[in-house]
C-alpha positions, 0 to 999 in steps of 0.5 A, spaced: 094 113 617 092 107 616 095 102 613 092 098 606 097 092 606 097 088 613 103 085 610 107 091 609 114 090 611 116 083 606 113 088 600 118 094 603 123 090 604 123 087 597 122 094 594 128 097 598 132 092 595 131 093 588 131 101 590 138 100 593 140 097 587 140 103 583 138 098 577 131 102 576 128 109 576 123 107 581 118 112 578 120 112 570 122 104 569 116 102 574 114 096 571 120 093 570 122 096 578 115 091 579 118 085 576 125 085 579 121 085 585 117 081 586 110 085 589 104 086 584 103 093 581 097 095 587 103 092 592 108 098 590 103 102 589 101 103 596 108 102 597 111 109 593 104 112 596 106 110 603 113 110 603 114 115 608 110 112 613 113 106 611 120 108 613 118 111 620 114 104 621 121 102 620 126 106 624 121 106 630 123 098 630 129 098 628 132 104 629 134 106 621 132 102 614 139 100 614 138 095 620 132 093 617 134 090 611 140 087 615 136 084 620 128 083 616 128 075 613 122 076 608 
């Protein structure tokens, strides 16, 4: 698969910060997820699209999601 955004990872990281939040309803409250974090509705589109091959981007680099949100400065 190719990716849309060549950027991805500060977007991912942003996403997974608000997800791991539990503030919003990822899907349900989108517009409101999309604001907290900080991305444009076609960046967490692609996102919520791709999140699986986003996740496995990530644990290939950094062994778990965990890691990358430790380790990963946007």
């Amino acid at each position: 698969m190719t990716l849309i955004n060549e950027d991805w990872k500060p977007n991912f990281y942003k996403y997974e910060k608000v997800r791991r939040s539990g503030r919003y309803n990822m899907i349900m409250e989108a517009d409101k997820a999309i604001k907290a974090c900080g991305i444009s509705s076609r960046e967490y589109r692609d996102i919520i699209l791709s999140y699986s091959t986003y996740k496995r981007y990530v644990e290939a680099e950094y062994g778990t999601v965990n890691k990358f949100m430790r380790k990963f400065k946007p």
